[in-house]
PDB file as gemmi writes it, atoms N, CA and C in Angstrom:
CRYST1    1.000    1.000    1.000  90.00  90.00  90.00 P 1                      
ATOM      1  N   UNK A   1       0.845  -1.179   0.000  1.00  0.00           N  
ATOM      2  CA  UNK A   1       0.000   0.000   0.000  1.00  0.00           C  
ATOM      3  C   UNK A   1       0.886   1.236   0.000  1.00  0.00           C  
ATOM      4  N   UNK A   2       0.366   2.019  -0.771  1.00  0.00           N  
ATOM      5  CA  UNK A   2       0.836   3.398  -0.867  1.00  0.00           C  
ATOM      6  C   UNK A   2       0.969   4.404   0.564  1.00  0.00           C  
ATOM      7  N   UNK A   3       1.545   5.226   1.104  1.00  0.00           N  
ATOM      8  CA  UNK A   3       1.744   5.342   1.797  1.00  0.00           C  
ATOM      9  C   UNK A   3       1.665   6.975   1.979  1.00  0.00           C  
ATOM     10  N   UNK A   4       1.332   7.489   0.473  1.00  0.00           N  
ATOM     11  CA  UNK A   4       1.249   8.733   0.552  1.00  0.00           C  
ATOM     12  C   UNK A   4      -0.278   8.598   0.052  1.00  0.00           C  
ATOM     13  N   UNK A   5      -1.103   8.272  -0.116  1.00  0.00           N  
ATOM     14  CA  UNK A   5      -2.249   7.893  -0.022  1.00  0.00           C  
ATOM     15  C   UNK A   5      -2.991   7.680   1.619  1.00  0.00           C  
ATOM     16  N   UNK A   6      -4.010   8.476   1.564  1.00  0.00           N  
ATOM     17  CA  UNK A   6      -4.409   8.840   2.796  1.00  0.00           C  
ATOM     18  C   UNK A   6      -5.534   8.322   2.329  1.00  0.00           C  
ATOM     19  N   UNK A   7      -6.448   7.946   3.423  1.00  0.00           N  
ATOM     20  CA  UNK A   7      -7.882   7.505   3.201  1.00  0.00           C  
ATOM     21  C   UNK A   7      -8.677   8.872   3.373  1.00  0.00           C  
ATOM     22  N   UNK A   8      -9.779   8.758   2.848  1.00  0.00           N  
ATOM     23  CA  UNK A   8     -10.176  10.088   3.031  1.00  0.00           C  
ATOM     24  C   UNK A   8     -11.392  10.441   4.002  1.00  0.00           C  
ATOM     25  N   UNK A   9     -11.169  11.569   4.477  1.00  0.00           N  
ATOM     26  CA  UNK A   9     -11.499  11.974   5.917  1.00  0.00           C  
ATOM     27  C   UNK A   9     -13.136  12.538   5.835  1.00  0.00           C  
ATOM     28  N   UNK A  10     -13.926  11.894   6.214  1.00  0.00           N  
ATOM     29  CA  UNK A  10     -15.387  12.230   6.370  1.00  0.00           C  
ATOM     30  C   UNK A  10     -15.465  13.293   7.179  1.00  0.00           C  
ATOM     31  N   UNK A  11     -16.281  14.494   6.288  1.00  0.00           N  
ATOM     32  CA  UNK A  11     -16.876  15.643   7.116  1.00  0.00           C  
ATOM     33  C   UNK A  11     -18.464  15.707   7.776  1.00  0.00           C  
ATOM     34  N   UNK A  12     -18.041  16.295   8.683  1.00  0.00           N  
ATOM     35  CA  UNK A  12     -19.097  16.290   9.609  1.00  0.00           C  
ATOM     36  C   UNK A  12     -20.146  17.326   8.689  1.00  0.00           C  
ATOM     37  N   UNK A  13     -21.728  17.011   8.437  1.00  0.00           N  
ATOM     38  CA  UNK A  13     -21.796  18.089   8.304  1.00  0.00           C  
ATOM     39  C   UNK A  13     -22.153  19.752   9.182  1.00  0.00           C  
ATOM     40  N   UNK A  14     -22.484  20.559   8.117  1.00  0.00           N  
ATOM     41  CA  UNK A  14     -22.596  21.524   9.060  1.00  0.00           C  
ATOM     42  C   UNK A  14     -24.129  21.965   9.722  1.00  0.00           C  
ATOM     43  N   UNK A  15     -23.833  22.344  11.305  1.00  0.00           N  
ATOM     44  CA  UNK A  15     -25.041  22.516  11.717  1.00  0.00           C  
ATOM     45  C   UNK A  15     -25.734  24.071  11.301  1.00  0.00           C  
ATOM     46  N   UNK A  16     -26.852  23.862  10.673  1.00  0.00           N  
ATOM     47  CA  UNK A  16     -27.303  25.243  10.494  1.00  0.00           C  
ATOM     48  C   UNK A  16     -28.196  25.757  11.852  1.00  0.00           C  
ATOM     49  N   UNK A  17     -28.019  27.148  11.854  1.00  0.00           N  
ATOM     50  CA  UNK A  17     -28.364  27.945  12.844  1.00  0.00           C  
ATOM     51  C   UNK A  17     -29.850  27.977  13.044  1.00  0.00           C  
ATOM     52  N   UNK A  18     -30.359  28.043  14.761  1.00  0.00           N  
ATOM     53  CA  UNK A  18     -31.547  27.962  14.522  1.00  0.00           C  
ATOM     54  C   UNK A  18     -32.371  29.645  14.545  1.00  0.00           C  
ATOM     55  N   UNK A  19     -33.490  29.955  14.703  1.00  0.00           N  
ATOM     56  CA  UNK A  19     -33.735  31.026  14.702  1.00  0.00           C  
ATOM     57  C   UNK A  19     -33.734  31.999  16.014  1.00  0.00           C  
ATOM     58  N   UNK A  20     -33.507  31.470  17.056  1.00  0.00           N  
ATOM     59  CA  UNK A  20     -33.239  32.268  17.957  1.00  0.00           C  
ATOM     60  C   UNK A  20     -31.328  32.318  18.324  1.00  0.00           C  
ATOM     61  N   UNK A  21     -30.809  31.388  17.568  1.00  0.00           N  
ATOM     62  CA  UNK A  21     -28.946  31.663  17.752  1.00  0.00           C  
ATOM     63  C   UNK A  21     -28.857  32.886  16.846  1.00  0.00           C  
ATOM     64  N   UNK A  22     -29.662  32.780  15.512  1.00  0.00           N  
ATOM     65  CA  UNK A  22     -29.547  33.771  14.618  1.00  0.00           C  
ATOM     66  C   UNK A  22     -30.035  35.589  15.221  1.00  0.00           C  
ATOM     67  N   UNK A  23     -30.839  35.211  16.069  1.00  0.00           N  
ATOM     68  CA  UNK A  23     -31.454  36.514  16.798  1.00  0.00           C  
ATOM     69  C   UNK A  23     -30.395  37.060  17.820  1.00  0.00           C  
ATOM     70  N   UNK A  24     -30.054  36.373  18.520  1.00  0.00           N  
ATOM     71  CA  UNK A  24     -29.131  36.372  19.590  1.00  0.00           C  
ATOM     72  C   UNK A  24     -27.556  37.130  18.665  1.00  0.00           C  
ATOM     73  N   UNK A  25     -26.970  36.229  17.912  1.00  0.00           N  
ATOM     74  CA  UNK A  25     -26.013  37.032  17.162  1.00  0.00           C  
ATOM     75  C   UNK A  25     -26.416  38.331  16.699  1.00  0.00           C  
ATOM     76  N   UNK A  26     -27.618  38.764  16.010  1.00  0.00           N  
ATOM     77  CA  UNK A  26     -27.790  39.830  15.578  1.00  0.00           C  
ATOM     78  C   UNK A  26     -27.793  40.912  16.900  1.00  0.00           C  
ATOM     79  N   UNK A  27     -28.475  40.512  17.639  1.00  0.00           N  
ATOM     80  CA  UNK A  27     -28.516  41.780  18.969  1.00  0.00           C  
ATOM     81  C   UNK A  27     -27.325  41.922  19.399  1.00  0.00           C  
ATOM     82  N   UNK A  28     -26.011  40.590  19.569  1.00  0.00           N  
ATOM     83  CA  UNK A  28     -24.912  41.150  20.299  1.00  0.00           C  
ATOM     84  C   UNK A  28     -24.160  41.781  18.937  1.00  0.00           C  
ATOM     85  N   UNK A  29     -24.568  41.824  18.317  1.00  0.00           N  
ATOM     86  CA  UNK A  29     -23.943  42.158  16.701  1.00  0.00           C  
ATOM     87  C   UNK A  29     -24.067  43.882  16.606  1.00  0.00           C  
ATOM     88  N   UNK A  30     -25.311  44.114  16.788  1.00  0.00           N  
ATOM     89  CA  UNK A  30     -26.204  45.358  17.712  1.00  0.00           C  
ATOM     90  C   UNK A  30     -25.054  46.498  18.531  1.00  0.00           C  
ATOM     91  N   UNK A  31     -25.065  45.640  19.859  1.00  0.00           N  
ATOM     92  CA  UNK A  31     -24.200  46.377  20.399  1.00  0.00           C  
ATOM     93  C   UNK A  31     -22.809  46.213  20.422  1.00  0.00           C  
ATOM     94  N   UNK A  32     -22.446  45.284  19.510  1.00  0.00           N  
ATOM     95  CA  UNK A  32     -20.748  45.672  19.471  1.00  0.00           C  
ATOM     96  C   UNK A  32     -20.305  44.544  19.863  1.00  0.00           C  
ATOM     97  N   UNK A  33     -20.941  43.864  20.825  1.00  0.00           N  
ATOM     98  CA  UNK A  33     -19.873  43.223  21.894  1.00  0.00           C  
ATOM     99  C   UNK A  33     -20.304  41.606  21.872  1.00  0.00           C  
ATOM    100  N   UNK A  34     -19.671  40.454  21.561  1.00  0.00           N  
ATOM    101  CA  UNK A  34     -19.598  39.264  21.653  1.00  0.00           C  
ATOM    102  C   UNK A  34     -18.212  38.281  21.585  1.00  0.00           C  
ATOM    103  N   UNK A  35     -18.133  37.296  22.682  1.00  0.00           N  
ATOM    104  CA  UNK A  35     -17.390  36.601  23.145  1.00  0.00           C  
ATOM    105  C   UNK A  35     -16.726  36.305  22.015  1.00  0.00           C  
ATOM    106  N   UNK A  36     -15.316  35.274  22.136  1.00  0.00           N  
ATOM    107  CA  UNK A  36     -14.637  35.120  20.516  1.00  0.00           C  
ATOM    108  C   UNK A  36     -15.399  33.519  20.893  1.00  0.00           C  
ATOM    109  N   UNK A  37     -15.973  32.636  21.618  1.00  0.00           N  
ATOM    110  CA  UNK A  37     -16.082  31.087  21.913  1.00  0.00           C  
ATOM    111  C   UNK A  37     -17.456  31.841  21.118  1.00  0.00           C  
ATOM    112  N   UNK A  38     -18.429  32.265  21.794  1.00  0.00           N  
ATOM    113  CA  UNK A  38     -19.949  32.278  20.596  1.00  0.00           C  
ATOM    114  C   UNK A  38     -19.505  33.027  19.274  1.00  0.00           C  
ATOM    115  N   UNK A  39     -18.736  33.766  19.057  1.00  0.00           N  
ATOM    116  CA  UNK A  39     -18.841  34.225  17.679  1.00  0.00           C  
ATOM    117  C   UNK A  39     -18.229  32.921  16.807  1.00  0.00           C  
ATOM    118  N   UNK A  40     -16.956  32.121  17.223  1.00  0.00           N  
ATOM    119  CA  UNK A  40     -17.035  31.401  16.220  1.00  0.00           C  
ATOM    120  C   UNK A  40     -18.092  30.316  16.227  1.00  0.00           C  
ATOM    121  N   UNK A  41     -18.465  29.754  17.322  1.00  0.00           N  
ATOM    122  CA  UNK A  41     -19.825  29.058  16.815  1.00  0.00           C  
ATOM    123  C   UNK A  41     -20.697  29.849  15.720  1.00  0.00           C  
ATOM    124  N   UNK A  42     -20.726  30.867  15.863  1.00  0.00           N  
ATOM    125  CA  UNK A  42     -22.078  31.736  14.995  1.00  0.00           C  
ATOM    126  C   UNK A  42     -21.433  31.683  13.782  1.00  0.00           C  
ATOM    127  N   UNK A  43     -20.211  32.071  13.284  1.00  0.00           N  
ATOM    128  CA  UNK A  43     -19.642  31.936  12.145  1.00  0.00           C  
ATOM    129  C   UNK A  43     -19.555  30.693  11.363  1.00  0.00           C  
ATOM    130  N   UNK A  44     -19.782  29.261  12.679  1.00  0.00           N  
ATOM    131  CA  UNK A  44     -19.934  28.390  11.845  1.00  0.00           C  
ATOM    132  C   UNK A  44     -20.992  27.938  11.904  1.00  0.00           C  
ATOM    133  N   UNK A  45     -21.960  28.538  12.099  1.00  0.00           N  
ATOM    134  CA  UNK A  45     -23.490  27.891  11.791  1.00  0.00           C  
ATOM    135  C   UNK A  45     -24.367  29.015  11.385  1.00  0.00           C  
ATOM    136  N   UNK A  46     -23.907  29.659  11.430  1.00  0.00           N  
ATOM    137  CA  UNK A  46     -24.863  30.728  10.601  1.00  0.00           C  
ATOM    138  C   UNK A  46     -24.550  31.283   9.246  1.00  0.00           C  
ATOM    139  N   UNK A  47     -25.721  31.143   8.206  1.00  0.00           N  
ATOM    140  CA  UNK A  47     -25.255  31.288   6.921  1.00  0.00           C  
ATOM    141  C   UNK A  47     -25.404  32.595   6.249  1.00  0.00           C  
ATOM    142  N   UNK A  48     -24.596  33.473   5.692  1.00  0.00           N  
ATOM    143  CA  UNK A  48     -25.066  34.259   5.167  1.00  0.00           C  
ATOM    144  C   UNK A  48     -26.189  34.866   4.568  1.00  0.00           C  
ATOM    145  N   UNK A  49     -26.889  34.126   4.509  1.00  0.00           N  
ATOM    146  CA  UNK A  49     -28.612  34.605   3.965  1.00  0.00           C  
ATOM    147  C   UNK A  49     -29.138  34.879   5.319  1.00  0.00           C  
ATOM    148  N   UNK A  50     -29.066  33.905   6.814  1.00  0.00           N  
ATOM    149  CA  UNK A  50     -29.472  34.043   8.010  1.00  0.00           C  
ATOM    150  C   UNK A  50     -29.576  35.422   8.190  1.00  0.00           C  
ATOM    151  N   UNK A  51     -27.807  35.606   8.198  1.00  0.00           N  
ATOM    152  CA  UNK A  51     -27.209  37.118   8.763  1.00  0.00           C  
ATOM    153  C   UNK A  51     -27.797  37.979   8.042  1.00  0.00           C  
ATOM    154  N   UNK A  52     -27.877  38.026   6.733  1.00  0.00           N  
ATOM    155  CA  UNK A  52     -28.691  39.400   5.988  1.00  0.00           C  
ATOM    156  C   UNK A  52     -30.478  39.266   6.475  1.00  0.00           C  
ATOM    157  N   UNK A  53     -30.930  38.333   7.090  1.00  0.00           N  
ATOM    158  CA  UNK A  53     -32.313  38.353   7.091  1.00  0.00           C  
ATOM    159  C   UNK A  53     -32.245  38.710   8.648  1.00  0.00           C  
ATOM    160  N   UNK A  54     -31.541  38.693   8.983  1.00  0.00           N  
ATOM    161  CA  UNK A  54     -31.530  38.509  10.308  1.00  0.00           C  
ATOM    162  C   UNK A  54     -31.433  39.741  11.082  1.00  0.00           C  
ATOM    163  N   UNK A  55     -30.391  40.306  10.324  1.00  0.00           N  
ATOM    164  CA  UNK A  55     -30.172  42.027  10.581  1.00  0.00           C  
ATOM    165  C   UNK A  55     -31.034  42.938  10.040  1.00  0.00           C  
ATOM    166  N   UNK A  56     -32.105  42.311   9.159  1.00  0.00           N  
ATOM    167  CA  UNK A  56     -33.033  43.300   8.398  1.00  0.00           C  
ATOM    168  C   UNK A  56     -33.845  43.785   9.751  1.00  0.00           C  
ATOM    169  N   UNK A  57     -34.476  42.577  10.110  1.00  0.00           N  
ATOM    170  CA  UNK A  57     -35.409  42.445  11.071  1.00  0.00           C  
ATOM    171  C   UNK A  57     -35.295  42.791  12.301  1.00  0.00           C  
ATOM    172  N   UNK A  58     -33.785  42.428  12.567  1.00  0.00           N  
ATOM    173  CA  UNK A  58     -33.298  43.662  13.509  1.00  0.00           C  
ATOM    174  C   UNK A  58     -33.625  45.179  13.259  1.00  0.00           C  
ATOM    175  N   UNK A  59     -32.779  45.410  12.604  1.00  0.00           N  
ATOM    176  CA  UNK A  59     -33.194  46.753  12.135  1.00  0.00           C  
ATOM    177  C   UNK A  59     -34.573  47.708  12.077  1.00  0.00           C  
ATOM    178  N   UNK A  60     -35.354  46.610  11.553  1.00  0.00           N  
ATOM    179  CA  UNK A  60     -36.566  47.102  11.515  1.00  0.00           C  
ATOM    180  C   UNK A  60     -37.385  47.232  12.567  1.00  0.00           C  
ATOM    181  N   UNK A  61     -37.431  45.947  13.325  1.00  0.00           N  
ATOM    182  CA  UNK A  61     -37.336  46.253  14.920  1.00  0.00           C  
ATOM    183  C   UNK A  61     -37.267  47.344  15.750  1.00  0.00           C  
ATOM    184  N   UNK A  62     -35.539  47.388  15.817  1.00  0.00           N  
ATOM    185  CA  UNK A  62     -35.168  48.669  16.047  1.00  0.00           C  
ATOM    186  C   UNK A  62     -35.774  49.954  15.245  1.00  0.00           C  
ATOM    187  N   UNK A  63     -35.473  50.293  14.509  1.00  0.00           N  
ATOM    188  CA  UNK A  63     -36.589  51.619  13.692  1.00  0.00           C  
ATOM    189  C   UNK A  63     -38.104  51.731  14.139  1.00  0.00           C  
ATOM    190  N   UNK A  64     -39.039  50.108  14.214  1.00  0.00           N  
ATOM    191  CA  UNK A  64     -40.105  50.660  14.833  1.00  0.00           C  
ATOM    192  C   UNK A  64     -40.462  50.874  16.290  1.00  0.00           C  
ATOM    193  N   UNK A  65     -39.370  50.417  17.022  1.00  0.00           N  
ATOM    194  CA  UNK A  65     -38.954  50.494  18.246  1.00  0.00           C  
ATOM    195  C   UNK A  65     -39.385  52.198  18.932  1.00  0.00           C  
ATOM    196  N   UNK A  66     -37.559  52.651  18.151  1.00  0.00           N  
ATOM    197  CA  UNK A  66     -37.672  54.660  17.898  1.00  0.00           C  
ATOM    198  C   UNK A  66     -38.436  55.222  17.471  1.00  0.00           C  
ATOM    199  N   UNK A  67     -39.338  55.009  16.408  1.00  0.00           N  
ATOM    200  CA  UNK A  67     -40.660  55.635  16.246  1.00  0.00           C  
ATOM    201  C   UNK A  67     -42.033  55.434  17.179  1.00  0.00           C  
ATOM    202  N   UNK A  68     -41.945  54.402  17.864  1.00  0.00           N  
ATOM    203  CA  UNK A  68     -43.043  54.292  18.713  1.00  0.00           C  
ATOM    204  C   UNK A  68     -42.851  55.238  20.371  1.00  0.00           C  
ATOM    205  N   UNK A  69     -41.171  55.067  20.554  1.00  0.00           N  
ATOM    206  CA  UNK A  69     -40.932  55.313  21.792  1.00  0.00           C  
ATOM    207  C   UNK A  69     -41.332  57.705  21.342  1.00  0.00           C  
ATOM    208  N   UNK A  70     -41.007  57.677  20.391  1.00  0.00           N  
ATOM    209  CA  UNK A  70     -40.820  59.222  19.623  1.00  0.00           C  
ATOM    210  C   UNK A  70     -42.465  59.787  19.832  1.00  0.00           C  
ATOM    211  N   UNK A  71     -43.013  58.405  19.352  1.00  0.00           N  
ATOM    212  CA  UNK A  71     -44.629  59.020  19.371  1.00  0.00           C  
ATOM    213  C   UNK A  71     -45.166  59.034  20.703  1.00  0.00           C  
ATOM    214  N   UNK A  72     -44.378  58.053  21.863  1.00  0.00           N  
ATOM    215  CA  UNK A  72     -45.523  58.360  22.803  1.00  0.00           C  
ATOM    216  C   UNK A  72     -44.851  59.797  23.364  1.00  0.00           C  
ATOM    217  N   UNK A  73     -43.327  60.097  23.039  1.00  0.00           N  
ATOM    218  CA  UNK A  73     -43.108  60.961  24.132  1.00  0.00           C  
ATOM    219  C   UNK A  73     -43.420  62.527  23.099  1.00  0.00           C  
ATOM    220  N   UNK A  74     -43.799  63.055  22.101  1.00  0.00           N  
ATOM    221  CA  UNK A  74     -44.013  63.380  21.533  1.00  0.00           C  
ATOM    222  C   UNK A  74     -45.326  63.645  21.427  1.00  0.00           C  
ATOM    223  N   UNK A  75     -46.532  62.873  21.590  1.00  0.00           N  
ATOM    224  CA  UNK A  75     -47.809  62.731  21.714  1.00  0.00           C  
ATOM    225  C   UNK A  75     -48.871  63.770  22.560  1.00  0.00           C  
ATOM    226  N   UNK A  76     -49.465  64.640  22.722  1.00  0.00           N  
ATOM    227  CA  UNK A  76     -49.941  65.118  23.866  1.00  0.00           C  
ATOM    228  C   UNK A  76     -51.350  64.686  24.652  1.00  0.00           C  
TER     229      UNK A  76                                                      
END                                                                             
């Protein structure tokens, strides 16, 4: 047997993110601040489509968040 011949190595596959890991990254994403042990989990289970859907909804969130808090204090 060949010896530079390696058998080849089965990958695990990958776990995709569920919808509240995806929420959770986006909020600490939010304020800036997340551990390097959860970010690389999040990097490896969360997929780029997650993260763009994920931050929309954040966002939007947030935006109707500031407009509601604007209207009550604003309101007479």
């Amino acid at each position: 047997m060949d010896s530079s011949k390696k058998p080849p190595v089965a990958k695990t596959p990958r776990r995709k993110a569920g919808a509240v890991q995806v929420a959770a990254a986006v909020f600490w994403s939010f304020l800036g601040i997340r551990k390097n042990k959860k970010w690389q989990e999040d990097a490896s289970s969360i997929t780029p489509v997650q993260a763009v859907i994920g931050g929309l909804i954040g966002a939007l969130i947030f935006v109707l968040t500031l407009m509601f808090i604007v209207h009550l204090v604003t309101s007479k």
